[in-house]
C-alpha positions, 0 to 999 in steps of 0.5 A: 500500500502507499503511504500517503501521510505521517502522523508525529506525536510532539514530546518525546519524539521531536521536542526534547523537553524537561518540566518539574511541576513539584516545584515550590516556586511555581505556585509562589510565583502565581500566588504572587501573580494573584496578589496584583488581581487581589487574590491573596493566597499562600502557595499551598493553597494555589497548589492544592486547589489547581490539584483539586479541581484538577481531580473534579474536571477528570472525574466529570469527564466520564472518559477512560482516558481522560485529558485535562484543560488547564485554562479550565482549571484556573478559569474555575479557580478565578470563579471560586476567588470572585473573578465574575467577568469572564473576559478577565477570567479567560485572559488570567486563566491564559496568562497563569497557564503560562506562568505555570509552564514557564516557571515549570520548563528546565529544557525545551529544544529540538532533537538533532537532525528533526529540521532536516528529516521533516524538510525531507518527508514534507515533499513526499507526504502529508505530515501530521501532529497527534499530541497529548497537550495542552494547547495553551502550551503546545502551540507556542512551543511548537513556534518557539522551536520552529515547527509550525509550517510543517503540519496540517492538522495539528491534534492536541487532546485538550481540545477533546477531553480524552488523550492516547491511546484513545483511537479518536484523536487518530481517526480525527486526525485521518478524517482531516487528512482523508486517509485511511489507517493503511495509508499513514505511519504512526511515530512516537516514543511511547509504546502505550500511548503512540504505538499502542494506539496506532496498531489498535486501527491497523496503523503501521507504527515506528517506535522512537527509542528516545530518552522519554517515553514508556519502552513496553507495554504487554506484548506491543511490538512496533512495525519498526525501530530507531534510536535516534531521529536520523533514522526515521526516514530509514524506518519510513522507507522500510515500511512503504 
């Protein structure tokens, strides 16, 4: 069969990227934020509502694997502190989001040689994201390190309430493309998540063995594997 497109999972598989959400200075920081909209709480209390409401919005979500909106949170965070106006609430709801991510990220870049194998595969085929994300996040990484010409769609689970290994986000993905499972490869680092997903519709699958990810899951086996990203255009060739 022709493969026609390519769908790339984002994190793991073409961003590096490294966050520490433990940290004490995450919630010092919006808790100082707050104070300039005055809300006047300590970090703790921040962090202990963020996580609590979290835990609300997953639980309503009645999915099997359900994903979480974070400007929803801290939009309900901002009703419960007497923020009414809801233009305010979605613009600090955005503006905490980042703050959260930016206090959160140690690295955020490329992994080697990414560029140069998308600029290669774009000729050829339809390239794809399907990640599981926050878009408040994603979009603007996906900027920060130069990947917003390469793909069309762009799926981020955010936008949906339920992540990977759910098959919704890929047949989303294959209705904007027109294409069938058979005519995609699916990539990515995480064997439960990404390849696990794309063989429960028949998608063919290359694993990502990078320095994040699940490695196994059961008895998952991918259609092909690589080590480094140099050698996705390899496993692609292999598998057309």
């Amino acid at each position: 069969m022709m493969i026609k497109g390519i769908l790339f999972d984002l994190y793991g598989t073409l961003i590096d990227i490294e966050t520490n959400e433990a940290m004490d200075e995450i919630y010092r920081a919006i808790a100082h934020y707050l104070t300039y909209h005055y809300v006047n709480l300590h970090r703790w209390e921040v962090r202990e509502r963020y996580y609590e409401i979290m835990k609300q919005q997953k639980d309503a979500r009645g999915e099997e694997y359900p994903e979480i909106d974070v400007e929803a949170i801290w939009n309900e965070f901002l009703m419960q502190e007497g923020i009414k106006s809801d233009p305010i609430r979605g613009q600090l709801s955005k503006v905490i989001a980042h703050i959260y991510r930016g206090v959160s990220r140690n690295r955020l870049q490329l992994y080697p040689n990414v560029k140069r194998v998308l600029n290669e595969l774009q000729i050829r085929y339809r390239l794809a994201l399907i990640s599981d994300a926050q878009s408040c996040y994603a979009m603007p990484e996906i900027r920060a390190v130069g990947l917003d010409n390469y793909f069309d769609p762009i799926i981020i689970s955010s936008h949906f309430g339920f992540r990977k290994p759910d098959s919704r986000l890929f047949k989303k993905a294959l209705e904007r493309m027109e294409l069938e499972p058979h005519e995609v490869i699916g990539i990515g680092n995480d064997m439960f998540r990404d390849i696990y997903a794309a063989k429960r519709l028949g998608i063919r699958s290359l694993f990502i063995d990078s320095n994040q990810g699940t490695k196994t899951y059961k008895d998952v086996v991918p259609d092909y594997r690589v080590t480094q990203f140099d050698d996705v255009l390899k496993g692609i060739a292999a598998l057309s």
